[in-house]
N, CA, C and O atoms as a CHARMM CRD file, in Angstrom:
* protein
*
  216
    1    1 UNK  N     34.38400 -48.00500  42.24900 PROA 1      0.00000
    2    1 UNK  CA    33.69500 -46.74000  42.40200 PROA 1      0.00000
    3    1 UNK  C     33.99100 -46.20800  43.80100 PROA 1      0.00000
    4    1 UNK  O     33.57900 -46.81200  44.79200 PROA 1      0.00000
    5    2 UNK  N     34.52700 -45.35600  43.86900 PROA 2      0.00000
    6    2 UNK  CA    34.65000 -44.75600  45.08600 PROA 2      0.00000
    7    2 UNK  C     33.61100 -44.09100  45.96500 PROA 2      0.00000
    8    2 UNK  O     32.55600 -43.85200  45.37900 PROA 2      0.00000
    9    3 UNK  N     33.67300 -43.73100  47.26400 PROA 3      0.00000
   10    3 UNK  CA    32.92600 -43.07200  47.76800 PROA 3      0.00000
   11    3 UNK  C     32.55400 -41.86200  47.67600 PROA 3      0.00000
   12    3 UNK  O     33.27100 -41.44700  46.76600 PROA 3      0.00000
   13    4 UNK  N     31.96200 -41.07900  47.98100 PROA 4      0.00000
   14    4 UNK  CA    31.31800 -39.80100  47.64900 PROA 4      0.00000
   15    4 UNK  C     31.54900 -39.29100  49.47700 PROA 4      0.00000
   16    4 UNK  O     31.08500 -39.53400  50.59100 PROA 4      0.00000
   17    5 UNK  N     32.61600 -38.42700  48.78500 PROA 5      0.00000
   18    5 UNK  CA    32.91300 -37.07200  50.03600 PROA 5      0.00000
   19    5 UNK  C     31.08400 -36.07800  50.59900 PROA 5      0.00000
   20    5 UNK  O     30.10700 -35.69500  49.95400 PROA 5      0.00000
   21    6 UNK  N     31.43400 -36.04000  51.94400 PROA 6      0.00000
   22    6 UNK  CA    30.17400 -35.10600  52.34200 PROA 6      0.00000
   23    6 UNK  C     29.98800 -34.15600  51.02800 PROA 6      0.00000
   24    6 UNK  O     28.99400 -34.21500  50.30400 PROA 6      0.00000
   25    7 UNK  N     31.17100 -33.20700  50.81000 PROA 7      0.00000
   26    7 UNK  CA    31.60000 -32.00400  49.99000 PROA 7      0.00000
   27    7 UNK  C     30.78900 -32.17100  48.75800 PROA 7      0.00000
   28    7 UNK  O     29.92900 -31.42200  48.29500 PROA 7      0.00000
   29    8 UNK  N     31.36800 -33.63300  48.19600 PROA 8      0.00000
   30    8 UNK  CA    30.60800 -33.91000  46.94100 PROA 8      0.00000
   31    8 UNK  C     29.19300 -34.03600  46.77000 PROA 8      0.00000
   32    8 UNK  O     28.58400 -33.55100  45.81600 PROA 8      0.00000
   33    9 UNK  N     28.36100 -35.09000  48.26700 PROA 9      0.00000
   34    9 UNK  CA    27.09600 -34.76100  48.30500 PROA 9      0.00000
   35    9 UNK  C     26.22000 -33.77200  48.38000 PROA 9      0.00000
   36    9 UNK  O     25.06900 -33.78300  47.94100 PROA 9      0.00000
   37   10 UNK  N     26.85200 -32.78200  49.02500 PROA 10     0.00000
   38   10 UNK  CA    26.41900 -31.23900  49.89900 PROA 10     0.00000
   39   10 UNK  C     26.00700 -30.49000  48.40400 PROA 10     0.00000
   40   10 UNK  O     24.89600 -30.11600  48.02700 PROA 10     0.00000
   41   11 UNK  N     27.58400 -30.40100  47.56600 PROA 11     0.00000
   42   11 UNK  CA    27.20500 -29.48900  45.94200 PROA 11     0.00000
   43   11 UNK  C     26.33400 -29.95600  45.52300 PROA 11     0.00000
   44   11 UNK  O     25.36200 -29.35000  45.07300 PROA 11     0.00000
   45   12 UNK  N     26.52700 -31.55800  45.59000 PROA 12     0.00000
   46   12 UNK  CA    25.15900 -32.17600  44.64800 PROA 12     0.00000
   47   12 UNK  C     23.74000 -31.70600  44.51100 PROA 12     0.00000
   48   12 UNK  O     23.02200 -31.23500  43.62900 PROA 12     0.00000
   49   13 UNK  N     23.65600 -32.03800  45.75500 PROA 13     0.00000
   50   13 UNK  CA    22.29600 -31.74700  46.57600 PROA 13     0.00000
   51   13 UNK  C     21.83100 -30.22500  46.90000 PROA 13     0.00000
   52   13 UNK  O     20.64800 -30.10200  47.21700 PROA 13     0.00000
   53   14 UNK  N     22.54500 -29.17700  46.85900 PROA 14     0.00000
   54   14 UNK  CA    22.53500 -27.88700  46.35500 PROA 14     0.00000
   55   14 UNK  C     21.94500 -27.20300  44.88000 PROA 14     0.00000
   56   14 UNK  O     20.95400 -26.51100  44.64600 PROA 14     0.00000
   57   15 UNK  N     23.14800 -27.79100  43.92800 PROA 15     0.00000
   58   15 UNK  CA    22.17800 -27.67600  42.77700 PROA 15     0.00000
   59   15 UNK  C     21.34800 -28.24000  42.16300 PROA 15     0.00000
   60   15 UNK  O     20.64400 -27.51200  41.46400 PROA 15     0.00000
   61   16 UNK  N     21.06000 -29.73000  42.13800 PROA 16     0.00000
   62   16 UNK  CA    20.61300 -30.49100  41.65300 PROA 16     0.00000
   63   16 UNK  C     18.79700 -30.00000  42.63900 PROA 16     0.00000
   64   16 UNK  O     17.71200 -29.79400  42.09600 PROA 16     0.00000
   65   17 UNK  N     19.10400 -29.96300  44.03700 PROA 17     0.00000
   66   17 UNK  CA    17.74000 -29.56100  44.30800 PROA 17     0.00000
   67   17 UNK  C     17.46200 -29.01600  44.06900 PROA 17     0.00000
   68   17 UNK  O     16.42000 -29.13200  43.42400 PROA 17     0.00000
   69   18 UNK  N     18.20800 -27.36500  44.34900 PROA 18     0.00000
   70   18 UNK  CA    17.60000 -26.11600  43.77200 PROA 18     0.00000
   71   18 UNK  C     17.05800 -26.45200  42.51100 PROA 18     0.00000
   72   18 UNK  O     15.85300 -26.24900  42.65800 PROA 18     0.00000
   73   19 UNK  N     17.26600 -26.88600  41.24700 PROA 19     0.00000
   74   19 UNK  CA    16.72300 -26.96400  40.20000 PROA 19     0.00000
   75   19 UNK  C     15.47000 -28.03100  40.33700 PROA 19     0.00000
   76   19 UNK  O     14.45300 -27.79300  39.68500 PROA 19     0.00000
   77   20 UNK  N     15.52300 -29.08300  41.09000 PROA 20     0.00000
   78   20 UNK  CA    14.00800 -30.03100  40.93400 PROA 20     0.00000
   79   20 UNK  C     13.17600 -29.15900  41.87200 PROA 20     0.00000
   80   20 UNK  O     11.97900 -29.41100  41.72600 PROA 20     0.00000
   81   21 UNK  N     13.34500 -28.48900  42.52200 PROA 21     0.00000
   82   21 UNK  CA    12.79400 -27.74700  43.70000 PROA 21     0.00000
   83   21 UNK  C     11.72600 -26.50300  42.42300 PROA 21     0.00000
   84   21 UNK  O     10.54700 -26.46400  42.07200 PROA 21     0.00000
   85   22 UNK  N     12.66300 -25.88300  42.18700 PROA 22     0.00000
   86   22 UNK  CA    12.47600 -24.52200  40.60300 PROA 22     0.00000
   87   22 UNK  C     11.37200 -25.16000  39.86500 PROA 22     0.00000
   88   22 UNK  O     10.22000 -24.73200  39.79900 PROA 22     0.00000
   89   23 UNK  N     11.91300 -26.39800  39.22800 PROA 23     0.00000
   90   23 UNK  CA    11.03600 -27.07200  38.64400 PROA 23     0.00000
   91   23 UNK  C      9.68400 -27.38300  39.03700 PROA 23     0.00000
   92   23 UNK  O      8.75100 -26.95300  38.35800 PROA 23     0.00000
   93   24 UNK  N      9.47900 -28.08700  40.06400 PROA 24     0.00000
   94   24 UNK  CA     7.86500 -28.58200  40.94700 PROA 24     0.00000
   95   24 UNK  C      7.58100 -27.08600  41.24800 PROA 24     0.00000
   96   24 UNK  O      6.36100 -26.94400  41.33700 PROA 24     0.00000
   97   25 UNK  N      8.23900 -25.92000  41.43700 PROA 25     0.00000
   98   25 UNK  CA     7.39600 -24.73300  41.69500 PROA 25     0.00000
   99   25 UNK  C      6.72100 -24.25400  40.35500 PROA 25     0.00000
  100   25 UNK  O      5.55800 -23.86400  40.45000 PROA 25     0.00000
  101   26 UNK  N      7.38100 -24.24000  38.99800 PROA 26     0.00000
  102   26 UNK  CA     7.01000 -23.74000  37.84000 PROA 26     0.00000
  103   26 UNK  C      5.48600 -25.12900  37.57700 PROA 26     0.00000
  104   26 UNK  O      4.29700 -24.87200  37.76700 PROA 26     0.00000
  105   27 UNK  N      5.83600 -25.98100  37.29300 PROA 27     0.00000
  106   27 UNK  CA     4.74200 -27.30000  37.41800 PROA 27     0.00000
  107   27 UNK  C      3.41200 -26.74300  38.30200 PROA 27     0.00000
  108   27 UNK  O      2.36200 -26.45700  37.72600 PROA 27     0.00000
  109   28 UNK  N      3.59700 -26.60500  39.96500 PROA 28     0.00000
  110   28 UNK  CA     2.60800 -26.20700  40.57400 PROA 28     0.00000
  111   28 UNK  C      2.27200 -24.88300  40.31000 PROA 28     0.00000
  112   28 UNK  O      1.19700 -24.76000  40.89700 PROA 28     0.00000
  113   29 UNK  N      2.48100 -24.03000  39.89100 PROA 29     0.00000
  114   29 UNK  CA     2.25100 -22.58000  39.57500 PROA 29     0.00000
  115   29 UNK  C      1.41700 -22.85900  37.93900 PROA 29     0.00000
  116   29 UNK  O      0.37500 -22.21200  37.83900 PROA 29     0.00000
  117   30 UNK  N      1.72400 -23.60700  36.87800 PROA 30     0.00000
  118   30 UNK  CA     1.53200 -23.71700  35.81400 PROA 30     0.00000
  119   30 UNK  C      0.22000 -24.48000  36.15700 PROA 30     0.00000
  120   30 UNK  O     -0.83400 -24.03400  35.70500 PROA 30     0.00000
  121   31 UNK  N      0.21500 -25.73100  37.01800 PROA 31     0.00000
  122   31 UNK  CA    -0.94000 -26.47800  37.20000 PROA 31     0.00000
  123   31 UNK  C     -2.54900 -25.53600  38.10600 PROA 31     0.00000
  124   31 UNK  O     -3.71600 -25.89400  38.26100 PROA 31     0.00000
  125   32 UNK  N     -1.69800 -24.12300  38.54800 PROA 32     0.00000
  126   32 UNK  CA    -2.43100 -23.45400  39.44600 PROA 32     0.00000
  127   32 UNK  C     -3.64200 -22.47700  38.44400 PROA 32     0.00000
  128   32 UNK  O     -4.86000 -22.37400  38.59100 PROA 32     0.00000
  129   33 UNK  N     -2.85000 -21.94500  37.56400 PROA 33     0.00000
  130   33 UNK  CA    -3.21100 -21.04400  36.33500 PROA 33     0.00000
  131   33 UNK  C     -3.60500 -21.99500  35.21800 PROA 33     0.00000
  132   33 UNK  O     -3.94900 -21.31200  34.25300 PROA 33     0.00000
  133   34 UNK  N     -3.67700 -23.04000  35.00600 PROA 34     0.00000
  134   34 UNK  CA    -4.32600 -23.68700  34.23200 PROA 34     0.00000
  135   34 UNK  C     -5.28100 -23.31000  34.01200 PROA 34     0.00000
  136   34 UNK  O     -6.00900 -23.10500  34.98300 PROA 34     0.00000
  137   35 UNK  N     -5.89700 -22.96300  32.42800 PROA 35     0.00000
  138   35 UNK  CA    -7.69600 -22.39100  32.26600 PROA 35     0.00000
  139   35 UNK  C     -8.30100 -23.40600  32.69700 PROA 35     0.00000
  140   35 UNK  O     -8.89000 -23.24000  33.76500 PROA 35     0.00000
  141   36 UNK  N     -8.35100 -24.29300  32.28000 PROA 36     0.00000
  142   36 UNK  CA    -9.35300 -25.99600  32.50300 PROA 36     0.00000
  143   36 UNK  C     -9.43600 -26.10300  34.24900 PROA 36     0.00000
  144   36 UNK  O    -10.41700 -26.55600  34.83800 PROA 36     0.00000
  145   37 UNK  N     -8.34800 -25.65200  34.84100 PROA 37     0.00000
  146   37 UNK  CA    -8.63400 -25.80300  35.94100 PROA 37     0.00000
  147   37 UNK  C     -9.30400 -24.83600  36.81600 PROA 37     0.00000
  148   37 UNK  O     -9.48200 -25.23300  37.96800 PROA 37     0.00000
  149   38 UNK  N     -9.75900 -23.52800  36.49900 PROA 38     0.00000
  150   38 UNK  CA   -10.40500 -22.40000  36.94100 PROA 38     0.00000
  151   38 UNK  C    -11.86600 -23.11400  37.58800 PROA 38     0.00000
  152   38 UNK  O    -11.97300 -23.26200  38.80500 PROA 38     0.00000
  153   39 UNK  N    -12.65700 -23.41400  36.90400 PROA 39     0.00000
  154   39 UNK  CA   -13.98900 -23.74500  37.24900 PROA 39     0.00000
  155   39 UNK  C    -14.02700 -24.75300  38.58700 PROA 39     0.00000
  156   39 UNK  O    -14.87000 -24.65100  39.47800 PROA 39     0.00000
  157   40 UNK  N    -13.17100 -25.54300  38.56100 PROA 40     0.00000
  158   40 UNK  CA   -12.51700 -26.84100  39.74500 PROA 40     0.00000
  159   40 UNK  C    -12.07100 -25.85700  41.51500 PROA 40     0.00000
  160   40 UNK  O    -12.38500 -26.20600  42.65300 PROA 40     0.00000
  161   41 UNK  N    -11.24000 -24.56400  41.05900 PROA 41     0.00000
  162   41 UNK  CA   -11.10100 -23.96400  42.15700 PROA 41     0.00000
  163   41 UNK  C    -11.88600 -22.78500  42.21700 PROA 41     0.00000
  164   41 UNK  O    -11.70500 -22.03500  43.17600 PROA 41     0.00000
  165   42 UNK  N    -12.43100 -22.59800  41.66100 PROA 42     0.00000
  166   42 UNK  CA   -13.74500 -21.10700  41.89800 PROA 42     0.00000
  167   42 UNK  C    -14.74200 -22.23300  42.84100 PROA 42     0.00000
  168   42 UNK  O    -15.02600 -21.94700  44.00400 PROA 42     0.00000
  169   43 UNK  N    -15.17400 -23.38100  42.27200 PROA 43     0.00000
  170   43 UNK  CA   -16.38400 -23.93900  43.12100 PROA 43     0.00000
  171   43 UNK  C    -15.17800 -24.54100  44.41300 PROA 43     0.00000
  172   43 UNK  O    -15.14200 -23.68700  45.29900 PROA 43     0.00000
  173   44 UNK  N    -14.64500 -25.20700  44.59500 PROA 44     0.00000
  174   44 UNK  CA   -13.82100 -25.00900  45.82700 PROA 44     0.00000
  175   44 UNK  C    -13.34100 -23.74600  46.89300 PROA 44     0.00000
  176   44 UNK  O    -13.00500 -23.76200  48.07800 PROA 44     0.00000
  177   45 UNK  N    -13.45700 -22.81000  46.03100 PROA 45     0.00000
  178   45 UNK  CA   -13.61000 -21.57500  47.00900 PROA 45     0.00000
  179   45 UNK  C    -14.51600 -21.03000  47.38800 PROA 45     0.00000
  180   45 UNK  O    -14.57300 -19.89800  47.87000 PROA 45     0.00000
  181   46 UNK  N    -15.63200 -22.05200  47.14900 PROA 46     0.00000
  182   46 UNK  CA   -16.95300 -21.08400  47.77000 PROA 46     0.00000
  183   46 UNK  C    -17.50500 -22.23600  48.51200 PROA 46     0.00000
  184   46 UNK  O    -18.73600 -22.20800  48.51600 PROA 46     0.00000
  185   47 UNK  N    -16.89200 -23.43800  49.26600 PROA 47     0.00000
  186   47 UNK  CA   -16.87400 -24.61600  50.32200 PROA 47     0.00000
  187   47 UNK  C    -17.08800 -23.20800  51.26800 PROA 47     0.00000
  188   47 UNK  O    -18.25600 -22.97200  51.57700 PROA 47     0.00000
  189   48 UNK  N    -16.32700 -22.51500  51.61700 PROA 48     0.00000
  190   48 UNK  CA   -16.40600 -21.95200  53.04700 PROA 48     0.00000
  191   48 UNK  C    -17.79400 -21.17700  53.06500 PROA 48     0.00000
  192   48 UNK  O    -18.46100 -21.31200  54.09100 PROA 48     0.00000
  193   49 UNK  N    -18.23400 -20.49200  52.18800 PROA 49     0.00000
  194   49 UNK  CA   -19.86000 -20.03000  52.23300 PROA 49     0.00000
  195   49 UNK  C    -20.50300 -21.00600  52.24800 PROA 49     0.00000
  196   49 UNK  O    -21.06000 -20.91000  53.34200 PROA 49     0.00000
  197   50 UNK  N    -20.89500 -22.05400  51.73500 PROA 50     0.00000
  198   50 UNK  CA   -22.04900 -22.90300  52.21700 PROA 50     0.00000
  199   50 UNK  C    -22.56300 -23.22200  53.15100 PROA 50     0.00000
  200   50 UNK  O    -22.18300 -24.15000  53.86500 PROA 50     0.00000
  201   51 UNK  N    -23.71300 -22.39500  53.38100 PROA 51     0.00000
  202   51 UNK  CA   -24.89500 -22.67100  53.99700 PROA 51     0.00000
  203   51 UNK  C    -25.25100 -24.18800  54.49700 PROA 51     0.00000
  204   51 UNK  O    -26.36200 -24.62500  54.19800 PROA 51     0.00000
  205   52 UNK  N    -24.59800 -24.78100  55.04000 PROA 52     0.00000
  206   52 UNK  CA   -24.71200 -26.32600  55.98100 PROA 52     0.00000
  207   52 UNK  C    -26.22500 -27.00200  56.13500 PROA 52     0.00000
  208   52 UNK  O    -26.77200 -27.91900  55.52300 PROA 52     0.00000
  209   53 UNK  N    -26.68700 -26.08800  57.29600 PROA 53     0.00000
  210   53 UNK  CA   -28.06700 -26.29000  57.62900 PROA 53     0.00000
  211   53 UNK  C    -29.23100 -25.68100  56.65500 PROA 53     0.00000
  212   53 UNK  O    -30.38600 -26.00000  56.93700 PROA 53     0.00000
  213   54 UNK  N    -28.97300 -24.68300  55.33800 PROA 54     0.00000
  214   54 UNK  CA   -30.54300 -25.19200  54.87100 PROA 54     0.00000
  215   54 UNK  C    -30.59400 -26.48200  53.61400 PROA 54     0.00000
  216   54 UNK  O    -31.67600 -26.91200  53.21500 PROA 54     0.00000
């Protein structure tokens, strides 16, 4: 098996990321808009109003 030229790693790692990269964005975007998950970040967005001290 031969070695792998920079050249060859560089393309690799170009498209092959761009696409796992595409991917974990569609995943986190899909996991963001999830219905089931609405109720989980509505009460997480209202951490910053709470009233501490009463």
């Amino acid at each position: 098996m031969e070695r792998w030229a920079y050249e060859d790693v560089l393309a690799f790692a170009q498209s092959w990321g761009a696409v796992y990269f595409m991917l974990m964005f569609v995943v986190a975007f899909a996991y963001a808009w999830w219905p089931k998950n609405r109720p989980r970040f509505d009460q997480a967005a209202q951490i910053p109003f709470r009233d501490e001290d009463a």
